[in-house]
N, CA, C and O atoms as CSV, one atom per row, in Angstrom:
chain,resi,resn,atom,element,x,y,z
A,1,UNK,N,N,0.841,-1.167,0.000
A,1,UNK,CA,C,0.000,0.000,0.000
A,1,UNK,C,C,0.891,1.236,0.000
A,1,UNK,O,O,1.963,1.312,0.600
A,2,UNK,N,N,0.165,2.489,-0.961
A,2,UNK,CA,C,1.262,3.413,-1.106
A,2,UNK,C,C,0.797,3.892,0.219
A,2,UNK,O,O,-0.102,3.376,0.883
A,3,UNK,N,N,1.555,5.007,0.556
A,3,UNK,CA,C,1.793,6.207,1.821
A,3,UNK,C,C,1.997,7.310,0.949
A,3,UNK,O,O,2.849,7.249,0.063
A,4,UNK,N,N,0.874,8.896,1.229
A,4,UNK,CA,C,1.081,10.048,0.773
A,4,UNK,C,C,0.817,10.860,1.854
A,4,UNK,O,O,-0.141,10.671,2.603
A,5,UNK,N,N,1.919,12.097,2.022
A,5,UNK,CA,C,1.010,12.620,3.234
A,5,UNK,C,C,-0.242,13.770,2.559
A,5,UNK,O,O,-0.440,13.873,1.349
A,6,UNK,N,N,-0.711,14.265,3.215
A,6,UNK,CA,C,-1.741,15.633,3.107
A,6,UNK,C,C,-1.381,16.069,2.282
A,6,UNK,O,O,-2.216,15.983,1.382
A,7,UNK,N,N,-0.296,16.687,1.910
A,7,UNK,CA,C,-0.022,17.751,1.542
A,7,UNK,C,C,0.504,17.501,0.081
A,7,UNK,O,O,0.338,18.209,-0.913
A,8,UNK,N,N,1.116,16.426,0.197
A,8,UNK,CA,C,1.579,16.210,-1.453
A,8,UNK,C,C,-0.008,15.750,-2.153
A,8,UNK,O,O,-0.256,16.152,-3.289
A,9,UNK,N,N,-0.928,14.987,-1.488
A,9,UNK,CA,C,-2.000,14.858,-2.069
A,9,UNK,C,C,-2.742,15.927,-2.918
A,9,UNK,O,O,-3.159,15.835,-4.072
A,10,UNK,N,N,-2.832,17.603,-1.509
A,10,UNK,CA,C,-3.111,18.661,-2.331
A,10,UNK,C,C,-2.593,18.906,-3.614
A,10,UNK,O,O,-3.173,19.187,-4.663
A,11,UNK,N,N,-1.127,18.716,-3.291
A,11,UNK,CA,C,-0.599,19.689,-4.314
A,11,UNK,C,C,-0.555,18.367,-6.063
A,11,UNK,O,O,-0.654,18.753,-7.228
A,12,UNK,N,N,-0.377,16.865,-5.578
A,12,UNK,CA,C,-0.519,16.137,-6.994
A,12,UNK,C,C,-1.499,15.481,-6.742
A,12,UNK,O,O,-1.241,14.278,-6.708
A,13,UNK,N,N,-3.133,15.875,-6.430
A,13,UNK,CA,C,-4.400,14.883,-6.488
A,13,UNK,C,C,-4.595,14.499,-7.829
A,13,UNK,O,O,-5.278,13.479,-7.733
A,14,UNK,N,N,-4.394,14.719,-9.019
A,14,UNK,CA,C,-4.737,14.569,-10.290
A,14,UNK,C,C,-3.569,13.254,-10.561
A,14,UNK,O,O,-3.981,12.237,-11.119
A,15,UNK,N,N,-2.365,13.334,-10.208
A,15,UNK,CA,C,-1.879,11.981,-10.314
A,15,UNK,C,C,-1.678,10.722,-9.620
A,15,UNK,O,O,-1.377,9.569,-9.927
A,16,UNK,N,N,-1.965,11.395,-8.535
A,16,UNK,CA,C,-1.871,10.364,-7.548
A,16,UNK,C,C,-3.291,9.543,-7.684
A,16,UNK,O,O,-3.277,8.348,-7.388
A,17,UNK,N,N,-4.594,10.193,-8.151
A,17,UNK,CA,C,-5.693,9.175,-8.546
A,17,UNK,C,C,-5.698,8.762,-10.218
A,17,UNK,O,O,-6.692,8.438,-10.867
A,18,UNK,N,N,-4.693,8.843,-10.571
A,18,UNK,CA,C,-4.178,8.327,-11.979
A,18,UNK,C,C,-3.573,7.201,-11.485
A,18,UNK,O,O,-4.116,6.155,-11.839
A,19,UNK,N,N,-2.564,7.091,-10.737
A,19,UNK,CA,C,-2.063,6.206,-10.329
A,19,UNK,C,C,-3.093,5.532,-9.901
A,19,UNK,O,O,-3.630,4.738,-10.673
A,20,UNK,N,N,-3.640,5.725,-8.432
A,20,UNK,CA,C,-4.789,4.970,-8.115
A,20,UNK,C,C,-5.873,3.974,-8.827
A,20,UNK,O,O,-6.492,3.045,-8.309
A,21,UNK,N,N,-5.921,4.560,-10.481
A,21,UNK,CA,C,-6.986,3.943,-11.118
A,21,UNK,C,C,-5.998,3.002,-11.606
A,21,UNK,O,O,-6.361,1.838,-11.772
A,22,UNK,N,N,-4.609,3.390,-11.902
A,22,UNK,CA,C,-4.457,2.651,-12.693
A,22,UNK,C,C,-3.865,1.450,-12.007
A,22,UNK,O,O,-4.042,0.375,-12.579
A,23,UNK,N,N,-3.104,1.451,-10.726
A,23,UNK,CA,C,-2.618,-0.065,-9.856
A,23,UNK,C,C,-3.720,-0.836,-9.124
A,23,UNK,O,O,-3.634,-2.032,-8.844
A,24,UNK,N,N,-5.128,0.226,-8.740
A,24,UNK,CA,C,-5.842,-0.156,-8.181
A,24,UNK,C,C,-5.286,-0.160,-6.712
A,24,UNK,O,O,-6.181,-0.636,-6.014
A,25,UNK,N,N,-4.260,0.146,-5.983
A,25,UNK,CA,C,-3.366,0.214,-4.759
A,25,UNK,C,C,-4.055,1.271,-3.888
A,25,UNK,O,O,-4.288,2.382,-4.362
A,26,UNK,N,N,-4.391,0.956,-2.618
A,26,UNK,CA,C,-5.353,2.170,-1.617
A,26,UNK,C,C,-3.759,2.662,-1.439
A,26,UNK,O,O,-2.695,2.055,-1.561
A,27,UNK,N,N,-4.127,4.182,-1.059
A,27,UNK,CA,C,-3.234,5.261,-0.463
A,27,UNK,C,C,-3.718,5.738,0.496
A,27,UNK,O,O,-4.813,6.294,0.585
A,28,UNK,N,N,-2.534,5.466,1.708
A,28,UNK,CA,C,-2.923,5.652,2.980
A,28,UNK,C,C,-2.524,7.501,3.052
A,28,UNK,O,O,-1.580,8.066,2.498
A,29,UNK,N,N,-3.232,7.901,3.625
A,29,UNK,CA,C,-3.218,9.703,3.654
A,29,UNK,C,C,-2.913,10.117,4.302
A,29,UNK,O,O,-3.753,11.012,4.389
A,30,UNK,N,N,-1.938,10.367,5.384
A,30,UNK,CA,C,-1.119,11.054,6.620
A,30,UNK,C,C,-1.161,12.385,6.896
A,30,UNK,O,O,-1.204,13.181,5.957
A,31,UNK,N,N,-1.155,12.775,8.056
A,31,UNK,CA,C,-1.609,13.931,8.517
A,31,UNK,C,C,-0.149,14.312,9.974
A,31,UNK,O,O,-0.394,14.035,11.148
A,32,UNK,N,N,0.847,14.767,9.667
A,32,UNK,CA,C,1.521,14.849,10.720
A,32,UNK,C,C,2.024,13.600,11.473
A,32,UNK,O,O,2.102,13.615,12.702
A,33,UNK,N,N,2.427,12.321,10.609
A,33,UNK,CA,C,3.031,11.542,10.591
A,33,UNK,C,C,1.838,10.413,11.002
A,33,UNK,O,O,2.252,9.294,11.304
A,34,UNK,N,N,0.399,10.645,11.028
A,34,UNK,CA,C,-0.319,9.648,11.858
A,34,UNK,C,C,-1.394,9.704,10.513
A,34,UNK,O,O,-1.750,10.704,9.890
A,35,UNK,N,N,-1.830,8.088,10.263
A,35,UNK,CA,C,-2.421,7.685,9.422
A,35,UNK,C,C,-4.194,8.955,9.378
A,35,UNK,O,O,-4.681,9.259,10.467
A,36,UNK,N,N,-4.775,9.417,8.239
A,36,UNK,CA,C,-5.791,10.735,8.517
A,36,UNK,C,C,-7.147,9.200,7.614
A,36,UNK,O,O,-8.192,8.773,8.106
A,37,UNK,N,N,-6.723,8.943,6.740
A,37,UNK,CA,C,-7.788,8.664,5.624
A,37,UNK,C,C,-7.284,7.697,4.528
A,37,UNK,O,O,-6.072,7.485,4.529
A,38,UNK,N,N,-7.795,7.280,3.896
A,38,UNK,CA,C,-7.527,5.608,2.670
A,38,UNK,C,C,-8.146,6.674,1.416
A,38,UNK,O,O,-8.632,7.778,1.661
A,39,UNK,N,N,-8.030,6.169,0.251
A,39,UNK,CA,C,-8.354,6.771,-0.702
A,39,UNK,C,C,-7.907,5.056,-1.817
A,39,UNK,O,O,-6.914,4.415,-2.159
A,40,UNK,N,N,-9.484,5.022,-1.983
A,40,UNK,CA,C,-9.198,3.827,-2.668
A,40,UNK,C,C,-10.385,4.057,-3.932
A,40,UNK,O,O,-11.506,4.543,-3.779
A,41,UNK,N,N,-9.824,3.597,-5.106
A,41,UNK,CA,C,-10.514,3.158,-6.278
A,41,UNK,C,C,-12.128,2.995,-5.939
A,41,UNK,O,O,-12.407,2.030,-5.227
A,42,UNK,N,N,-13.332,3.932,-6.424
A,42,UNK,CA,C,-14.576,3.938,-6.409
A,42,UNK,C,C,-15.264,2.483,-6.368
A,42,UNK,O,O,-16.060,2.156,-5.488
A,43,UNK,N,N,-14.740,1.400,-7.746
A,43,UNK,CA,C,-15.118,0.152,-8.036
A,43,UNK,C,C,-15.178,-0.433,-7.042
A,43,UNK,O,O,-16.172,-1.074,-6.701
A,44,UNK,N,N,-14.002,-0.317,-6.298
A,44,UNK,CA,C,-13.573,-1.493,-5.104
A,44,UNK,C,C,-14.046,-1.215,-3.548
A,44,UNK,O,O,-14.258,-2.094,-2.714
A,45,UNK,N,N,-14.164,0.199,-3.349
A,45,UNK,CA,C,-15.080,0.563,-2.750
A,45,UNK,C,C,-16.451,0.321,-2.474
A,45,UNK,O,O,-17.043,0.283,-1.395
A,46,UNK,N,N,-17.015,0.100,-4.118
A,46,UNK,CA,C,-18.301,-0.411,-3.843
A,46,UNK,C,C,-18.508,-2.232,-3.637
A,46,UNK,O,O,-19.446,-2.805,-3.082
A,47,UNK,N,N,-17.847,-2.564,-3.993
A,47,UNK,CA,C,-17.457,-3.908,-4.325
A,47,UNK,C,C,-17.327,-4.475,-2.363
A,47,UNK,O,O,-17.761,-5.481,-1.803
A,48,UNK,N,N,-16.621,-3.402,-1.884
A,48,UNK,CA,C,-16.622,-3.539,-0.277
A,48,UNK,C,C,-17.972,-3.723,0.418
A,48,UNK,O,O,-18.316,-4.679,1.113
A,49,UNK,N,N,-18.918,-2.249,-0.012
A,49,UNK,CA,C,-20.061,-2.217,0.258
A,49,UNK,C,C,-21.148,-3.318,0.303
A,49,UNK,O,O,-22.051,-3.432,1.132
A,50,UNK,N,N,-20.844,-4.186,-0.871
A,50,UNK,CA,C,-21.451,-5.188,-1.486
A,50,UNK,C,C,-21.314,-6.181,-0.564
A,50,UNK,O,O,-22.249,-6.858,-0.136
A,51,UNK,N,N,-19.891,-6.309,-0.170
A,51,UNK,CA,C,-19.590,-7.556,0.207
A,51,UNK,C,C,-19.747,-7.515,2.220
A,51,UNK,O,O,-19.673,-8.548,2.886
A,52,UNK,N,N,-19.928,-6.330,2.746
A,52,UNK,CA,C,-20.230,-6.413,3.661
A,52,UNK,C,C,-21.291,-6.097,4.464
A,52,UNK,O,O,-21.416,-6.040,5.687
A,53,UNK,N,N,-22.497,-5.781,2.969
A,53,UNK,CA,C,-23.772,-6.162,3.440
A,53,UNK,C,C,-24.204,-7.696,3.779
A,53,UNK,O,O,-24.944,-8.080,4.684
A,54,UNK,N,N,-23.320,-8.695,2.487
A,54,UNK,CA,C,-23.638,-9.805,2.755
A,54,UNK,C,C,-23.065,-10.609,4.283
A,54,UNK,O,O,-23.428,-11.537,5.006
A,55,UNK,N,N,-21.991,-9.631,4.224
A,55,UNK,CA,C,-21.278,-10.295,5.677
A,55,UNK,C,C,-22.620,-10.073,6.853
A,55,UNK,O,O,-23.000,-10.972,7.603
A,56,UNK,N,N,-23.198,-8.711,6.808
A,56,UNK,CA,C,-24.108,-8.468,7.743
A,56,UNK,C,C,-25.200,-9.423,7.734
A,56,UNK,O,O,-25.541,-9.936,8.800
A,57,UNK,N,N,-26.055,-9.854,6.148
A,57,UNK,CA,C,-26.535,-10.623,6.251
A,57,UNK,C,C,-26.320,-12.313,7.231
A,57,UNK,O,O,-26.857,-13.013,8.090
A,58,UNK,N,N,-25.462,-12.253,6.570
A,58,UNK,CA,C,-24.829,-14.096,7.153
A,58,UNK,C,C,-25.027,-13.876,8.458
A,58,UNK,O,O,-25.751,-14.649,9.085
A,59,UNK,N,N,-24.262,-12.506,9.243
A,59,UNK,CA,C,-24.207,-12.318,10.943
A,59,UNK,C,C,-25.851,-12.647,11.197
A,59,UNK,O,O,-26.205,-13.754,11.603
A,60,UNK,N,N,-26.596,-11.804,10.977
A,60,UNK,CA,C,-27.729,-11.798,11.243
A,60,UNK,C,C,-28.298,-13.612,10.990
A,60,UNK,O,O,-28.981,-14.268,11.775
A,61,UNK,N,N,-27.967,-13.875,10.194
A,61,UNK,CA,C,-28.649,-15.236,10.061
A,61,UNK,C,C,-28.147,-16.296,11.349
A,61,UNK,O,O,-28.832,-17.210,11.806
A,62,UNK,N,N,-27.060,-15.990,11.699
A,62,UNK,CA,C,-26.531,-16.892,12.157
A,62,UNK,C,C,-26.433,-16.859,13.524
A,62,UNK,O,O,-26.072,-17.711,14.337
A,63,UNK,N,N,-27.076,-14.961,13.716
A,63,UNK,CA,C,-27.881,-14.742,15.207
A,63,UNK,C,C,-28.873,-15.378,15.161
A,63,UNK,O,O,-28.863,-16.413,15.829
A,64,UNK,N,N,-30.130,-15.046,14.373
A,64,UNK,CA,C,-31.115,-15.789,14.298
A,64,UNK,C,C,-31.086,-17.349,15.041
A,64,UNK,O,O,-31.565,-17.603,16.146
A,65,UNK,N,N,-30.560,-18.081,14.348
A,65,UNK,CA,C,-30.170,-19.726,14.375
A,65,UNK,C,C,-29.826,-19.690,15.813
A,65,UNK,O,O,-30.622,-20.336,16.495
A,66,UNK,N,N,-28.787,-19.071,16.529
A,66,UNK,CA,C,-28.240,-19.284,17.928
A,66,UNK,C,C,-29.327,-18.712,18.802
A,66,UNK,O,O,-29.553,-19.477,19.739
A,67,UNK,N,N,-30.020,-17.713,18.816
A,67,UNK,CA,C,-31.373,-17.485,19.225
A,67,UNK,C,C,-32.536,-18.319,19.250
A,67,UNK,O,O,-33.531,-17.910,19.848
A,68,UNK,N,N,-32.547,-19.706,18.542
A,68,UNK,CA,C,-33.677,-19.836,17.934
A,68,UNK,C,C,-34.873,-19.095,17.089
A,68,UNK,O,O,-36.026,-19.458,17.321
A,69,UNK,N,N,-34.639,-18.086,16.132
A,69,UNK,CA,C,-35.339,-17.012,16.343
A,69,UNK,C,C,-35.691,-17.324,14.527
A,69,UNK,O,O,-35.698,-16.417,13.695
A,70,UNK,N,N,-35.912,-18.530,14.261
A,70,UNK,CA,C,-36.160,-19.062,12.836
A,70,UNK,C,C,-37.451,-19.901,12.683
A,70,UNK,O,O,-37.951,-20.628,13.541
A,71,UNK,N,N,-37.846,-19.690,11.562
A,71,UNK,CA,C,-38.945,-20.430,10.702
A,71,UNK,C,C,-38.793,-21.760,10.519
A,71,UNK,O,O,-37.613,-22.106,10.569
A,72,UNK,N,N,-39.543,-22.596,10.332
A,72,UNK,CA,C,-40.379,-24.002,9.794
A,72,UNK,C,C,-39.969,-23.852,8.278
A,72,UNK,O,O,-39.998,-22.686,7.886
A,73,UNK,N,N,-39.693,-24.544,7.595
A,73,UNK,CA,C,-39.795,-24.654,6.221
A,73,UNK,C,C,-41.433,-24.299,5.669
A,73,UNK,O,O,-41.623,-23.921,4.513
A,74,UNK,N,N,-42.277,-24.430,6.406
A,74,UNK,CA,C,-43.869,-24.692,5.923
A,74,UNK,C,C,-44.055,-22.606,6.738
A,74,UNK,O,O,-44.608,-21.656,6.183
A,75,UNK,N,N,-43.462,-22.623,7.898
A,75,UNK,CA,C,-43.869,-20.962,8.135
A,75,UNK,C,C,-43.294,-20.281,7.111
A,75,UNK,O,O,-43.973,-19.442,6.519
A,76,UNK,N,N,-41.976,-20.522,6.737
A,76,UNK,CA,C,-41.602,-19.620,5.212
A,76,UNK,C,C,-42.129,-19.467,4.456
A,76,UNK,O,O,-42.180,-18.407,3.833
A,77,UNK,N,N,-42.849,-20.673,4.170
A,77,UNK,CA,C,-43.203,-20.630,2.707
A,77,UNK,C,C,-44.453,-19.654,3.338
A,77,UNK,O,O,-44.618,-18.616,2.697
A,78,UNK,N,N,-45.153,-19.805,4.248
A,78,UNK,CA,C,-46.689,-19.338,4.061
A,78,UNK,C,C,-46.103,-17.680,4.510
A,78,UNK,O,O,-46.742,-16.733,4.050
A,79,UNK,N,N,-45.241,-17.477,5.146
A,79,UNK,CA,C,-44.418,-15.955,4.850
A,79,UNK,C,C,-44.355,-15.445,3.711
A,79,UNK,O,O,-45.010,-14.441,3.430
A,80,UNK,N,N,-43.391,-16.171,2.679
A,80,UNK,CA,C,-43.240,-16.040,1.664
A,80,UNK,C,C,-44.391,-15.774,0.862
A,80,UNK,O,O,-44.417,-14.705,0.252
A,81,UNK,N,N,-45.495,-16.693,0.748
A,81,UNK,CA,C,-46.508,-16.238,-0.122
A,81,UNK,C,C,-47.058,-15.171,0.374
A,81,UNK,O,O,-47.362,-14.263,-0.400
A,82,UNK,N,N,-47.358,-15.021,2.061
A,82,UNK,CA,C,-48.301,-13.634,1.835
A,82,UNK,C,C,-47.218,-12.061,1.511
A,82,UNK,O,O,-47.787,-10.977,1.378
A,83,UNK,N,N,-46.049,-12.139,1.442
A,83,UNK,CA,C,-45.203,-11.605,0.848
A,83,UNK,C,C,-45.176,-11.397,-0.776
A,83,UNK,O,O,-44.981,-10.300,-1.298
A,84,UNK,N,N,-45.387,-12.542,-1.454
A,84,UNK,CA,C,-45.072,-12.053,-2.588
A,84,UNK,C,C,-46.680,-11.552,-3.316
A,84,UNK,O,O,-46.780,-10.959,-4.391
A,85,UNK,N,N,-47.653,-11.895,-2.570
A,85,UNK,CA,C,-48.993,-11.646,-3.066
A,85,UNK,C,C,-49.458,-10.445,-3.257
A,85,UNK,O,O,-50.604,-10.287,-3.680
């Protein structure tokens, strides 16, 4: 992972997210020698988003289950239909 501080960011943001698009590499953003902010590629960013809704999903499911806090195969379905009706 690259390292830029603040200030060179100001002064080369136009290449340094040239670079960015083009290694795809997050740049860690420093502020007075202590890590400030990430600056990573939009795609992969969302691609994060994506992937840690599903993480949330799975958590949640897998509270559910340790709760007991789950459906019948036969309550789903009759969920399900008055859902999709």
């Amino acid at each position: 992972m690259k390292t830029e501080i603040v200030t060179k960011l100001k002064r080369e943001a136009t290449k340094i997210l040239a670079d960015l698009h083009e290694t795809k590499e997050p740049v860690l953003i420093t502020e007075h020698g202590r890590p400030s902010a990430y600056l990573i590629d939009a795609d992969d960013y969302e691609m994060m988003q994506e992937r840690m809704q599903i993480l949330e999903g799975i958590s949640r499911g897998e509270r559910a289950i340790l709760e007991k806090n789950t459906l019948s195969k036969t309550q789903a379905r009759e969920a399900m239909n008055k859902w999709l009706d």
